[in-house]
RODO-2510 file (C-alpha; in nm, 4 decimals, decimal comma):
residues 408
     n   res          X          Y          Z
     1     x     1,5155    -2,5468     1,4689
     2     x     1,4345    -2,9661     1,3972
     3     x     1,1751    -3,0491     1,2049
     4     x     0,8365    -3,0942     1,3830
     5     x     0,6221    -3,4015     1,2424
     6     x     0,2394    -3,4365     1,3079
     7     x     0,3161    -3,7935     1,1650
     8     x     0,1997    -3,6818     0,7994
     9     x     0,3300    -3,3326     0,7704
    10     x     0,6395    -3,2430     0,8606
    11     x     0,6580    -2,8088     0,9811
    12     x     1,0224    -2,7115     0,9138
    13     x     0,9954    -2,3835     1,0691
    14     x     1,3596    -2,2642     0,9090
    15     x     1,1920    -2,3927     0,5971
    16     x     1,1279    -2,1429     0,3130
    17     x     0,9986    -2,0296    -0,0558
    18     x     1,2642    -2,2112    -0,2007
    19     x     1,2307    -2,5927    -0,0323
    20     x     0,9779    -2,6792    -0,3349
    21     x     1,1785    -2,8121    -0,6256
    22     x     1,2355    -2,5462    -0,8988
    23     x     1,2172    -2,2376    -0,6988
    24     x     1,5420    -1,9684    -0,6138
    25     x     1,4706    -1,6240    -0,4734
    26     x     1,7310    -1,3511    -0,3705
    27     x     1,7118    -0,9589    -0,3334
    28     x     2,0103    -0,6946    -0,3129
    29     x     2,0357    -0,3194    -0,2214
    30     x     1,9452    -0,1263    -0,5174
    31     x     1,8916     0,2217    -0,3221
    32     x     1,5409     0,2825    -0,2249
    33     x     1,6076     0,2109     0,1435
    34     x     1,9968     0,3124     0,3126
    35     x     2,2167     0,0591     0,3841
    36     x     1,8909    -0,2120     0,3606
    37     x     1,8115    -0,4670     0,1109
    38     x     1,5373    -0,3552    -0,0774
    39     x     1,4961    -0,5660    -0,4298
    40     x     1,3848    -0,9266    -0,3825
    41     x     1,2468    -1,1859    -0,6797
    42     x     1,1312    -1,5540    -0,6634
    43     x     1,1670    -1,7640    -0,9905
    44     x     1,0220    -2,0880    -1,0890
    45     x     1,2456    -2,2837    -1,3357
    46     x     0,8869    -2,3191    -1,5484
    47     x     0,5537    -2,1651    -1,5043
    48     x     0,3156    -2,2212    -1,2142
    49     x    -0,0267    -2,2059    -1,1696
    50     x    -0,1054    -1,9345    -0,9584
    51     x    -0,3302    -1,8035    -0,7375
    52     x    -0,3980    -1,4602    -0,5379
    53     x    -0,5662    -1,2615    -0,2398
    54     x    -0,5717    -0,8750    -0,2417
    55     x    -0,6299    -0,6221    -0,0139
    56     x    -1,0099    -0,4849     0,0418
    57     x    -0,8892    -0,1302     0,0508
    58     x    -1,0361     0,1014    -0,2282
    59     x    -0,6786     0,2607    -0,3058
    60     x    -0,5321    -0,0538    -0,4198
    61     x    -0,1592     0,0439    -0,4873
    62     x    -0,0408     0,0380    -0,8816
    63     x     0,1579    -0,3285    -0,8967
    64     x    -0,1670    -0,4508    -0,7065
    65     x    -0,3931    -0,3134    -1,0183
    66     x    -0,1275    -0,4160    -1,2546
    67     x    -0,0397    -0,7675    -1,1201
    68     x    -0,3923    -0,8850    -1,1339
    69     x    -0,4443    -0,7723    -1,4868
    70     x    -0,1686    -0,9896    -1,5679
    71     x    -0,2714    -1,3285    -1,3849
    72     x    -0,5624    -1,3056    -1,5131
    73     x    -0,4415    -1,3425    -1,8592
    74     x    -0,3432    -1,6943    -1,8193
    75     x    -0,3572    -1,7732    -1,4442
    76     x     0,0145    -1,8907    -1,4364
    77     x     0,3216    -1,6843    -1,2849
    78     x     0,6737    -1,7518    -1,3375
    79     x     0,8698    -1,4951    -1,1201
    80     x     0,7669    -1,2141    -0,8342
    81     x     0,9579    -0,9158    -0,8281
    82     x     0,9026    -0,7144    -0,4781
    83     x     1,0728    -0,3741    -0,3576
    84     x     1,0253    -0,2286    -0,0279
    85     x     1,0718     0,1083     0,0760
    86     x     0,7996     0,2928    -0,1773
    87     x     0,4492     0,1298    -0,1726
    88     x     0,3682     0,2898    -0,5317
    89     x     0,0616     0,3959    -0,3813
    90     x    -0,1493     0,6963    -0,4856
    91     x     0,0870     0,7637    -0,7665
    92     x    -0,1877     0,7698    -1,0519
    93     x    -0,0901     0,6812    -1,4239
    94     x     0,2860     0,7375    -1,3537
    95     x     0,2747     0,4849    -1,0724
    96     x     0,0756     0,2193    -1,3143
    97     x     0,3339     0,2640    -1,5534
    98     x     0,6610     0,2637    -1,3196
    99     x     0,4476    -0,0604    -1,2272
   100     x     0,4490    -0,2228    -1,5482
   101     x     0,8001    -0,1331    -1,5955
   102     x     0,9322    -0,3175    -1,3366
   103     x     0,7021    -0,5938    -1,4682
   104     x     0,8812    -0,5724    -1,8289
   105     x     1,1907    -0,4924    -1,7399
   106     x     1,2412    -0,8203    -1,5112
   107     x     1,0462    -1,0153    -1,8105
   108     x     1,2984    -0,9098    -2,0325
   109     x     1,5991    -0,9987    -1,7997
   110     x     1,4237    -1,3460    -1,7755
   111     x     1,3182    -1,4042    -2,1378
   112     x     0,9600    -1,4610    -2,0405
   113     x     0,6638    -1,3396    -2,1085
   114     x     0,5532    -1,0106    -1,9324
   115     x     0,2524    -1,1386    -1,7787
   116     x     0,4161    -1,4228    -1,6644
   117     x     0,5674    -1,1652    -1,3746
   118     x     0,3865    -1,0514    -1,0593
   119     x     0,5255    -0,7304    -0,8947
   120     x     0,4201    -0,6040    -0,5665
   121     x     0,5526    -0,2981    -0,3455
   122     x     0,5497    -0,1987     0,0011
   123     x     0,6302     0,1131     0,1746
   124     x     0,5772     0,4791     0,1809
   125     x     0,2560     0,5713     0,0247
   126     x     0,2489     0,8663    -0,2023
   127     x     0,5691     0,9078    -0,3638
   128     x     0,7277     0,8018    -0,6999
   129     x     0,8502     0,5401    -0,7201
   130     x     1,2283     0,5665    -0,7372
   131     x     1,2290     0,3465    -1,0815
   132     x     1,5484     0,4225    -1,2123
   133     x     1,6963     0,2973    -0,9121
   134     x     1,4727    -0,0409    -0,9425
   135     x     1,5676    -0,0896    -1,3154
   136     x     1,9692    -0,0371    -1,2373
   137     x     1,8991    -0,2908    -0,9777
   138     x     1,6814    -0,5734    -1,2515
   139     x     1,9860    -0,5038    -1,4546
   140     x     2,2320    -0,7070    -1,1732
   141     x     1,9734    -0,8983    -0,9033
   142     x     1,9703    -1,2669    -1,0934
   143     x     2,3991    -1,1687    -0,9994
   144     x     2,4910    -1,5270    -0,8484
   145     x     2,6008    -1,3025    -0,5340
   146     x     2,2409    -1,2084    -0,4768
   147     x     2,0815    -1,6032    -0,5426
   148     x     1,9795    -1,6313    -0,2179
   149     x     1,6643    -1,6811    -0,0039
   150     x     1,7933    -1,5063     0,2848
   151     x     1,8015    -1,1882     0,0883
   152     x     1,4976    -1,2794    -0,0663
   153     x     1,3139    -1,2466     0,2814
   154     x     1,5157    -0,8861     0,4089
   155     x     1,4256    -0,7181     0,0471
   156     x     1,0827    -0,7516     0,1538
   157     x     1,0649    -0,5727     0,5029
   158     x     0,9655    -0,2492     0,6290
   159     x     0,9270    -0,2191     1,0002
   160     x     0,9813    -0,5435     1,0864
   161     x     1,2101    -0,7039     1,3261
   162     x     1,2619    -0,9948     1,1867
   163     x     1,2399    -1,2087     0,9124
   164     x     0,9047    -1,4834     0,8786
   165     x     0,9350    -1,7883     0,6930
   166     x     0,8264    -2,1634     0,7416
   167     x     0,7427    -2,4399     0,5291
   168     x     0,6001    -2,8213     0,5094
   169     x     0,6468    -3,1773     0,3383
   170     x     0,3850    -3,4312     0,3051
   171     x     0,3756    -3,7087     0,0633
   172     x     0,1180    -3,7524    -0,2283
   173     x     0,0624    -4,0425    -0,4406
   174     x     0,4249    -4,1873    -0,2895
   175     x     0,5784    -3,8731    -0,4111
   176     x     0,7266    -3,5721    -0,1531
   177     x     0,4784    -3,2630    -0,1926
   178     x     0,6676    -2,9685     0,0081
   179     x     0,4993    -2,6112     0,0866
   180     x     0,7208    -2,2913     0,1414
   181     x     0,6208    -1,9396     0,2932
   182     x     0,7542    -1,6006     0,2907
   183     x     0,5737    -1,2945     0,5115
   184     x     0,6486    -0,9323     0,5380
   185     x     0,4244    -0,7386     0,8218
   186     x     0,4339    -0,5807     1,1335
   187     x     0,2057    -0,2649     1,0887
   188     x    -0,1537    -0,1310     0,9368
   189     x    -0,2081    -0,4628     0,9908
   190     x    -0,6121    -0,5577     0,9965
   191     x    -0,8107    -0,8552     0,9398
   192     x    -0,9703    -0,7865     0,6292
   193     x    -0,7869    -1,0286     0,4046
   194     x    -0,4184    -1,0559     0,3646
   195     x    -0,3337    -0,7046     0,5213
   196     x     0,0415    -0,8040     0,4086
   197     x     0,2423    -0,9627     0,1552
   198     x     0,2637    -1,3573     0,1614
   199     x     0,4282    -1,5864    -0,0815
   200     x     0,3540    -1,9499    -0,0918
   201     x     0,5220    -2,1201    -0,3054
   202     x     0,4687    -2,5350    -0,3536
   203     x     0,6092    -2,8070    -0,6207
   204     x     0,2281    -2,9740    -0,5880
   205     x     0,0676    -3,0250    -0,9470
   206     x    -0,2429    -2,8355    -0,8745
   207     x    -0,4716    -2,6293    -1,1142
   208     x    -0,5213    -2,2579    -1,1002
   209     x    -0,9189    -2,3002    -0,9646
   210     x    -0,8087    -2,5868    -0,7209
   211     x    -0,5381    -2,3493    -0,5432
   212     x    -0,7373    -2,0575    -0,5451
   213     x    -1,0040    -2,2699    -0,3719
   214     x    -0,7600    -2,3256    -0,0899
   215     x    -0,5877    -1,9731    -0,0891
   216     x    -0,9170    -1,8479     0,0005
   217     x    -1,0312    -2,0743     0,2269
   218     x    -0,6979    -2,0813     0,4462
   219     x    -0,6992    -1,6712     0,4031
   220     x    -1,0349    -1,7010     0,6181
   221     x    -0,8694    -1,8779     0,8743
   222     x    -0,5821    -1,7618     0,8900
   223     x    -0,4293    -1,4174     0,7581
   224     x    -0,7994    -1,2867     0,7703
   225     x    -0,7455    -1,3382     1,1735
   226     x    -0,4863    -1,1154     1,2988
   227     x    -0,4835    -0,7542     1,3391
   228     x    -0,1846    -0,5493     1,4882
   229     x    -0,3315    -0,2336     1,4673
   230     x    -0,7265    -0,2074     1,2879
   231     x    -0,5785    -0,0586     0,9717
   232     x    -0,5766    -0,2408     0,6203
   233     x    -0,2770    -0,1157     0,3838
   234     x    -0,3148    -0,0376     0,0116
   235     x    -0,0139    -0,2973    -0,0970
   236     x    -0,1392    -0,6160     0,0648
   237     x    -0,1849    -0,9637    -0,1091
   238     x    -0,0784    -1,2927    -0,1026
   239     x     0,0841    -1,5082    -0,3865
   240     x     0,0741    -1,8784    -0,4075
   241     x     0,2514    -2,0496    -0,7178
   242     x     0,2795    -2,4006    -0,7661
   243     x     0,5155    -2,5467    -1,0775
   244     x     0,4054    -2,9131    -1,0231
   245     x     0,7622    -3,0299    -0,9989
   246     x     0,6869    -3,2703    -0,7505
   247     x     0,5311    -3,5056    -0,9756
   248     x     0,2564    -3,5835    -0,7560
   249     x    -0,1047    -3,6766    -0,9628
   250     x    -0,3472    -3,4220    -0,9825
   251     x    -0,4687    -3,2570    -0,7141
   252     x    -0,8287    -3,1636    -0,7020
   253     x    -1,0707    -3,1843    -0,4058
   254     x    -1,1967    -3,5071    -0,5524
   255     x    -0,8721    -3,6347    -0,4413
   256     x    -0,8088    -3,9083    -0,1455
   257     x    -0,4867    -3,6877    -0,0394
   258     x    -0,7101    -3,2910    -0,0704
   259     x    -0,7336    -3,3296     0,3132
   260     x    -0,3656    -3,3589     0,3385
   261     x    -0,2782    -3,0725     0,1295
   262     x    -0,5510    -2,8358     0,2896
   263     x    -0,3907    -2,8991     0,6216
   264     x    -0,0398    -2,8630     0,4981
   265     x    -0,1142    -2,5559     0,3356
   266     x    -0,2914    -2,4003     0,6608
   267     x     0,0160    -2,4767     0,8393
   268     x     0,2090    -2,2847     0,6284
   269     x    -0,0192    -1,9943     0,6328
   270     x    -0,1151    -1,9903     0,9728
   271     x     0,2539    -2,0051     1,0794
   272     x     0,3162    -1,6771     0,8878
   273     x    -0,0011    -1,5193     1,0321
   274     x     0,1067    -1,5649     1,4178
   275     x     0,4776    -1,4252     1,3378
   276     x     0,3157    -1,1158     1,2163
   277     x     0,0837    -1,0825     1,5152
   278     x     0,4125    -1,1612     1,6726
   279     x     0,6179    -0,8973     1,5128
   280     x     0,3425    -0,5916     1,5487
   281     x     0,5695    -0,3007     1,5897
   282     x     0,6647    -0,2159     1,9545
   283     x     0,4478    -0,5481     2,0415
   284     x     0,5990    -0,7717     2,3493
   285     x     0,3497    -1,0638     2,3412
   286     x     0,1524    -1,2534     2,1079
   287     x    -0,2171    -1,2793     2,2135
   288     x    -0,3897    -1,5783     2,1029
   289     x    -0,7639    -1,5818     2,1267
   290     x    -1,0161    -1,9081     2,1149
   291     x    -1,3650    -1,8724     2,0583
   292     x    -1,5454    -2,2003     2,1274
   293     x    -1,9294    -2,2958     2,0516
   294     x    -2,0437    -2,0178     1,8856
   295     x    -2,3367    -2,0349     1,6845
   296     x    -2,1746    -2,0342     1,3484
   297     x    -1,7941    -2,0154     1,2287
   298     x    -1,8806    -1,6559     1,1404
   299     x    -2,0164    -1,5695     1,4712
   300     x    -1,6545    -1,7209     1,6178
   301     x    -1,4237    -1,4887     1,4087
   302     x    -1,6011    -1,1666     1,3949
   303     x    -1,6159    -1,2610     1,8463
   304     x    -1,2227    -1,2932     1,8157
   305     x    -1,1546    -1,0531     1,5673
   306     x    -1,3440    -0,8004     1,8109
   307     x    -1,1481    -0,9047     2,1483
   308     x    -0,7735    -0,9076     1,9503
   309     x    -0,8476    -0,5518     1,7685
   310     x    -0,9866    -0,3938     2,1188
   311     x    -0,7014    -0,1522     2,1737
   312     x    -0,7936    -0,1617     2,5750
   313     x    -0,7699    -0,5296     2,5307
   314     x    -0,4365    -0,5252     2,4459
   315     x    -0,2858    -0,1917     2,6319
   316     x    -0,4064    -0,4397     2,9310
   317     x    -0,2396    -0,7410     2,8183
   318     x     0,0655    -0,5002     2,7602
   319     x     0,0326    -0,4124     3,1442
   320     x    -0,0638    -0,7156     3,3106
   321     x    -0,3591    -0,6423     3,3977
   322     x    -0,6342    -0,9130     3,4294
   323     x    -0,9448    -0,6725     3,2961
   324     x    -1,1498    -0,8969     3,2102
   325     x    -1,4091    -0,6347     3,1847
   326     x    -1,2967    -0,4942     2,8544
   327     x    -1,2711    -0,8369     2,6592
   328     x    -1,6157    -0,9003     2,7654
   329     x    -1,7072    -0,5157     2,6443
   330     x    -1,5412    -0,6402     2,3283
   331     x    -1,7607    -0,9448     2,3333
   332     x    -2,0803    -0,7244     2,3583
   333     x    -1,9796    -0,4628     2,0671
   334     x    -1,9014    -0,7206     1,8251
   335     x    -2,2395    -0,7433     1,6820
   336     x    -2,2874    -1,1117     1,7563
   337     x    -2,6295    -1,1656     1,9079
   338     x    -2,4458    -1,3495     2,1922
   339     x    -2,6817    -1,4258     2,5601
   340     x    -2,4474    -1,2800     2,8225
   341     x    -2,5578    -1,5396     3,1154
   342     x    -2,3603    -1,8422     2,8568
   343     x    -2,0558    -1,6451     2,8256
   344     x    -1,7405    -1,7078     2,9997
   345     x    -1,3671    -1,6143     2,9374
   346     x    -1,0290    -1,7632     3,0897
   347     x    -0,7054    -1,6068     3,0859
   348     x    -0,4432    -1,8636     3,0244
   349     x    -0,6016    -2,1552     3,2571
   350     x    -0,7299    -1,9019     3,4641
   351     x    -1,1226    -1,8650     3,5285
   352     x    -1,2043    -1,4665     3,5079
   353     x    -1,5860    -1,4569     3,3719
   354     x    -1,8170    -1,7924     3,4387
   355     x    -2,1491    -1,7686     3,2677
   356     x    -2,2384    -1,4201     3,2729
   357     x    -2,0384    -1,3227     3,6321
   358     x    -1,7526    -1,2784     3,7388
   359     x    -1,5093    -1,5453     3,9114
   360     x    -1,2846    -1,5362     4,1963
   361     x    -0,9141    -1,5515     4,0918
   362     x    -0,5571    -1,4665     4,2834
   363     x    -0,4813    -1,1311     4,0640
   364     x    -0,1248    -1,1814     4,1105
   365     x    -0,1124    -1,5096     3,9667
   366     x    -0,2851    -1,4109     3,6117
   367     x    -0,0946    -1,0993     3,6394
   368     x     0,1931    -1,3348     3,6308
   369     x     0,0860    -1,4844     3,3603
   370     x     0,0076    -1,2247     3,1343
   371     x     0,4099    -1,1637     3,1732
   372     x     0,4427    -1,4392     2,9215
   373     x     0,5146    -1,3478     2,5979
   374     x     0,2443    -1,6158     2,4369
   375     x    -0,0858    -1,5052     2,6442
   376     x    -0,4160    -1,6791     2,5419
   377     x    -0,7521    -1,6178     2,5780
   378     x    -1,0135    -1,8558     2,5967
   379     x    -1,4097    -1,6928     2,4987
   380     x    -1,6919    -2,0431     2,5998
   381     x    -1,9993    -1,9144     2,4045
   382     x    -2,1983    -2,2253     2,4600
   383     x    -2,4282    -2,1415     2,1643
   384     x    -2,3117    -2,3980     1,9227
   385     x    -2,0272    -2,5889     1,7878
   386     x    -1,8270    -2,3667     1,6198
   387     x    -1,4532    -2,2503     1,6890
   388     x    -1,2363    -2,0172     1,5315
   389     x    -0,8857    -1,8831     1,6866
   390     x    -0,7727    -1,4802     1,6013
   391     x    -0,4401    -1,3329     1,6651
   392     x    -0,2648    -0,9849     1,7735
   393     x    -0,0089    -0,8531     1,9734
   394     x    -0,0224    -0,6102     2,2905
   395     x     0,0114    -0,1991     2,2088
   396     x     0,2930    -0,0329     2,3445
   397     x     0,4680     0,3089     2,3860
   398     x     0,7081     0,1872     2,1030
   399     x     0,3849     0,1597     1,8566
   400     x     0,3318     0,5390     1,8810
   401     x     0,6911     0,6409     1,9031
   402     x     0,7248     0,3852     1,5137
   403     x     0,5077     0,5454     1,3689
   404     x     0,4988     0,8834     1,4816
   405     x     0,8405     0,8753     1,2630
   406     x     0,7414     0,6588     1,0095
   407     x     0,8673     0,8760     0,7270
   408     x     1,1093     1,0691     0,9136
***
């Protein structure tokens, strides 16, 4: 796809983790999953600060516990080793320690410091992980056959359908900044951080408290705003690395081009975040969902959050059908102290729900609509001046029939 420019940033949406100078990734079949790549790594040719978001679940899977022992040593990262197929979730002391030896056992293939290494898993929760099987595969993955972002991006799936990647240039002090993404997530997918893995990578010299700044702020508007299915996984986090390779000055939000960056970076993540909603499993449509002039920005994103995670919200969407009853039912269990007489809701540029009533509409023109596969909703709380947008998918048949089978 060509490059889209905003003028200052330019989205490359075939873009990826390794546009940033200094960074490779690849992944290979090492036997976890059949016939499926299932070992993937990203390497920095020197350390980068780093940066990281992890799941609010209380069973926080063993590379999750490990991983942020280890940034925290130094706040720098210098490779990511992911396998998919086996979450190492719920695995106790064993799992902690298969953890840390994948963690060694790529350090040592590297030459680098152990907790210069970030591992993360996703899969099946509650069995061993097949380690064995992950060390053979350390032994050959930095292979020149397997150097290559591609299989990089298919190490790290599960159930989804495709692969999500993007990234961004921008220039800083005269010198080309770029920002790369990586995403893995199509189910248990819930707004309460990451509820995925992410991996930003960018050649920006930024410091560890700087990035983590922005991380978290972008999380909020971004990955912290989609929800496939109301359920937040043990595995999920979000990397960000930066090796300052670019040779930019500085960053720091003192600095005339911090406005720049912040936006880059969003595009990045928020990019990621809508192919996820995209990709829910058995999902046909990406639902988009406005909030405007709500009271505060927290008021606008627990409003959206509550119409994209209603499950009759989007079996309707799924089925055409213009309710516009349940997305303002959603509206009035969210908890926002909303006045129902200011509310009103369109469906694509269609009027449904005009200051507490309902309007007249042609039903066969919004059901026509909501045969799209990009639908958007559009909440007017006229209660302030705050906006936020949330994003999800439609639930299908296929949904139950995934994961009925998930480990069968």
């Amino acid at each position: 796809m060509p490059a889209i420019s905003n003028k200052k940033i330019v989205i490359l949406e075939d873009g990826n983790v390794t546009l940033p100078k200094g960074f490779i990734a690849g992944g290979m079949h090492c036997g976890i999953k059949q016939n499926k790549l299932d070992l993937g790594y990203i390497l920095s040719e020197v350390p980068a600060a780093v940066a990281g978001v992890y799941t609010t679940n209380v069973f926080q899977a063993a590379p999750l516990v490990v991983t942020q022992e280890s940034l925290a040593k130094e706040h720098k990262v210098q490779a990511i080793l992911v396998n998919s197929g086996n979450a190492n979730a719920c695995t106790g002391e064993q799992g902690i320690n298969d953890a840390k030896t994948m963690q060694s056992e790529f350090a040592k293939k590297l030459g680098i410091p152990e907790h210069l290494v970030a591992v993360t898993s996703t899969g099946v929760i509650g069995e061993p992980l097949p380690i064995e099987k992950i060390q053979a595969g350390i032994g050959e993955i930095l292979e020149l056959q397997h150097e290559d972002v591609s299989n990089f991006e298919h190490a790290i799936l599960t159930t989804d359908t495709d692969v999500k990647h993007v990234a961004v240039q921008l220039t800083i002090n005269g010198k080309t900044v770029s920002i790369g993404g990586a995403a893995k997530g199509s189910g248990m997918i819930h707004p309460t951080m990451a509820t995925m893995l992410g991996f930003v990578t960018t050649d920006a010299h930024i410091d560890h408290e700087d990035l983590s700044f922005v991380l978290k702020e972008t999380t909020n508007q971004t990955f912290n705003m989609i929800t496939v299915d109301g359920d937040t996984s043990t595995n999920d986090m979000v990397l960000v690395m930066a090796n300052g390779l670019a040779g930019n000055e500085k960053l720091t939000q003192d600095h005339p081009d911090w406005p720049l960056f912040m936006d880059g970076f969003k595009l990045v993540c928020e990019a990621l975040a809508k192919k996820i909603a995209r990709d829910g499993e058995g999902a046909t449509k990406l639902i988009e969902v406005q909030v405007k002039g709500a009271a505060s920005i927290e008021d606008a994103r627990a409003l959206g959050k509550a119409i994209i995670s209603s499950n009759l919200v989007k079996t309707a969407i799924y089925g055409t059908d213009p309710n516009w009853g349940r997305i303002v039912c959603a509206i009035g269990y969210s908890g926002v102290p909303v006045n129902p007489n200011a509310i009103s809701v369109s469906i694509g540029d269609f009027p449904v729900f005009e200051k507490g009533l309902p309007c007249s509409f042609i039903e066969e023109e919004v059901k026509a609509y909501l045969e799209q596969e990009d639908v958007h909703i559009t909440v007017e709380v006229n209660q302030g001046n705050n906006d936020a947008a949330a994003w999800g998918c439609d639930l299908t048949y296929d949904y139950v029939k995934i994961n009925a089978s998930y480990r069968t």
